[in-house]
N, C-alpha and C positions, 0 to 999 in steps of 0.2 A: 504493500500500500504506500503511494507517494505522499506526502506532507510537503507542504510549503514551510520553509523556513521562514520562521518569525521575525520580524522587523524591529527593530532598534531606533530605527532612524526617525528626526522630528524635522524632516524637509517641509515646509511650509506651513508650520505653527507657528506659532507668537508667544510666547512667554514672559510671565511677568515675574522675577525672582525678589521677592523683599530681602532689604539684607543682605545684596550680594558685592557690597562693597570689600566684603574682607570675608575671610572662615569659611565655613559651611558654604553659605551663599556663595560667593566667589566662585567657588568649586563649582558648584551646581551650574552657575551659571557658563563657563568654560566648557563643561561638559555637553551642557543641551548645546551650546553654538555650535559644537563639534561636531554632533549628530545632527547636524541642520538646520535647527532652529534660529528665528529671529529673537533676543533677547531682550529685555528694560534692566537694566543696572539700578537698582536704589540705596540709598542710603542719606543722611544725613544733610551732607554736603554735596555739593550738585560739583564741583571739581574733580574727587573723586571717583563718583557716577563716571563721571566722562573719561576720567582716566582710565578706568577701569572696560568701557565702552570700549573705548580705542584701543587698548588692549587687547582684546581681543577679535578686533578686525582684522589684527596685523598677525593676530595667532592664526588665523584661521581666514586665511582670505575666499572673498565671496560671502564670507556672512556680514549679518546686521543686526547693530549693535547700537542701542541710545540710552542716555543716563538722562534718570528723571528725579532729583531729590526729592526725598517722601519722608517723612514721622509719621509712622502708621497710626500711633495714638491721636492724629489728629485726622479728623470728619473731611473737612477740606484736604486738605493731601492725598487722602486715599483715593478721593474724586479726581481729584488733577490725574492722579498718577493714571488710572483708566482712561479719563478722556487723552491725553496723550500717550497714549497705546497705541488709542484705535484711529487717532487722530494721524500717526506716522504710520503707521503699518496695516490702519484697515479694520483690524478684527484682534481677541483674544481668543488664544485655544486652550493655555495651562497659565496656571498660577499655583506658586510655590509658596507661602506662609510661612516663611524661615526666617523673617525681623521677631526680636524678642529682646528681652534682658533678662540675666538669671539673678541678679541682687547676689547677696551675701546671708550665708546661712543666717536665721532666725527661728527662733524656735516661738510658739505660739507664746507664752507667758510675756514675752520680751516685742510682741510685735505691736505695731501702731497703725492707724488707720491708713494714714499718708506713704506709709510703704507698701501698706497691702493695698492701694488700689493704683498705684505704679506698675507692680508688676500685674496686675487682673489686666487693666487697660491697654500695656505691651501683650501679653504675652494671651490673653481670651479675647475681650474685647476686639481687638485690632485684628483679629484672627475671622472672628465673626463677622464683622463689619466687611472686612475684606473680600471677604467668601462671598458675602452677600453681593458688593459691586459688580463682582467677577461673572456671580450666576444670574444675573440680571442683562450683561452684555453678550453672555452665552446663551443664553433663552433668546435674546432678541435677534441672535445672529441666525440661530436655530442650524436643524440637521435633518439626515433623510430618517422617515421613523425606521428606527431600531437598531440606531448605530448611536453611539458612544464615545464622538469624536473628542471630547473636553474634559479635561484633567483641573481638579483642584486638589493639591495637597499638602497639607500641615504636617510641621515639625510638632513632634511632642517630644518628648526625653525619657531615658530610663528612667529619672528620679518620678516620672506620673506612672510608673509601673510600680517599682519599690517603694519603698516607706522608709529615707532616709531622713535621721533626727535633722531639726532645723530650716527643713525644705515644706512646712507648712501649706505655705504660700505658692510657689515655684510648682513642687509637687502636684500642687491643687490643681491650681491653671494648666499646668501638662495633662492632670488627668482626662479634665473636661474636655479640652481640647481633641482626646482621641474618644469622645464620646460624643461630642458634638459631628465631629468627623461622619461618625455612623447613621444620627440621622440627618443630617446634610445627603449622604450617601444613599438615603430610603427616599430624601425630598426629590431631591434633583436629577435621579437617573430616568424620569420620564423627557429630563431637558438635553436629556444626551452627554451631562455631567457626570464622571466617574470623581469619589472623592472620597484618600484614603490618608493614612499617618504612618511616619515614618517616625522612628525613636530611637536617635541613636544615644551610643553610653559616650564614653570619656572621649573625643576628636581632639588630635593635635591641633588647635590654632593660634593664633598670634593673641588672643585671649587667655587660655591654658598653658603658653609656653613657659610663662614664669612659675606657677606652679608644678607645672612636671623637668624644672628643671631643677628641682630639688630629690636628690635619691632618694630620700624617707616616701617623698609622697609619692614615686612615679613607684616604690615597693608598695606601698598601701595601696595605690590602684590598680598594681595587677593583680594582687589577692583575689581581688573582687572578679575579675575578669578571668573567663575558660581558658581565653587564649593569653591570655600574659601581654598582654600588648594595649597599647589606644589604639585607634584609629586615624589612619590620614581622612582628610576632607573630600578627596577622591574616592575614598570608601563608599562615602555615604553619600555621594553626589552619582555613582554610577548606579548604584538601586532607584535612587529617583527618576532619574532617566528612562530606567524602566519599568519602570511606573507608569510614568510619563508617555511612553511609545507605545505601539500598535500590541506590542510582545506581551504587556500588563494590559490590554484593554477586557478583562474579562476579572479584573479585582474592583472591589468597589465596600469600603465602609469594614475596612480589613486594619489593623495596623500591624506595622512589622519593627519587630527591634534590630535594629543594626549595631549593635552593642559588644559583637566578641563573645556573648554566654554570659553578659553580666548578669542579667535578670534570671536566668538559670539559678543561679548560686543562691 
């Protein structure tokens, strides 16, 4: 019996990666231009975007690449950031929900209002609001019935699997986030929206470098971990990916941990 080989490739999608000025994002975002996709770079600073934009045009020639500065936690920027999507490139096909902030361990007795609605507003809120832009531009751009062309998917973290002390808050918000995922995933798959969560454990990024560049901690975090090791940002960027392509179009309201076995343990 012949099988057609599964497809990888995100030739003529549009993507919109939060976050992908640096880390995770970054990755992710390199990775989808690779496999053909049109990117949006965001993050804070709109010079960065754009460095990071050019960047990867020059990595990867023939693609196309524009930096749009966004603070997700803000109603207006998430608006911008969609109208000029579709404003440069036409259409939205994936959105990746990887802007966030992790704070600083807290433990409930010691928390305060104004921290805890910091990280709800990056890390749920901004997540929600997002989703919602996204499935709104993807409903109106619409598909043939009974395909699945459109990808949204959210970052959660192992810490919304586990129950480590301190992560209250952070934890919270990851959890939801892959449970909101689910019925997002139940709403929208009549609009041809596929919408899942990725969770990864410990990533090497320019974030975590200072901390695992101390031998105590990078021993105390492979304890935790099957494999003895973190993760590069390439890891977790090529699962997305296919997610993202034709290859994952038959997941939907799933999460998966990319973690190494930490949540195992």
């Amino acid at each position: 019996m012949a099988y057609e080989l599964p497809s990888y490739r995100l030739d003529g999608k549009v993507a919109v990666i939060t976050g992908s000025t640096r880390g995770i994002g970054n990755a992710i975002a390199h990775v989808m231009a690779g496999f053909g996709a049109s990117v949006v770079i965001t993050g804070r600073k709109q010079p960065q975007c754009d460095e990071v934009a050019a960047e990867i045009m020059e990595t990867f020639p023939g693609s196309k690449a524009i930096g749009v500065a966004t603070d997700v936690s803000n109603p207006d920027a998430r608006k911008n950031l969609i109208e000029k999507t579709v404003a440069e490139f036409g259409r939205l096909d994936i959105l990746v929900n990887n802007a966030g902030v992790g704070g600083i361990p807290k433990k409930m007795v010691d928390m305060d209002e104004q921290y805890y609605d910091s990280i709800m507003n990056a890390d749920l809120k901004a997540v929600y609001f997002m989703s919602q832009l996204a499935a709104l531009q993807m409903k109106a751009q619409g598909c043939e019935k009974g395909t699945h062309p459109y990808r949204i998917i959210n970052l959660s973290s192992a810490a919304g699997i586990k129950s480590p002390i301190g992560d209250t808050v952070y934890g919270a918000a990851k959890a939801s986030v892959t449970h909101l995922t689910r019925i997002m995933a139940n709403e929208l798959a009549r609009f041809g929206i596929t919408c899942n969560t990725i969770a990864p454990g410990y990533v090497l990024t320019d974030m975590t470098k200072g901390v695992m560049a101390d031998e105590k901690n990078v021993a105390a975090v492979q304890k935790m971990i099957t494999l003895r090791r973190y993760a590069m940002p390439a890891e977790i960027a090529s699962v997305i990916n296919f997610v993202a392509s034709p290859a994952g179009g038959y997941l939907t309201g799933v999460l998966i941990p990319v973690d190494g076995g930490m949540t195992i343990n």
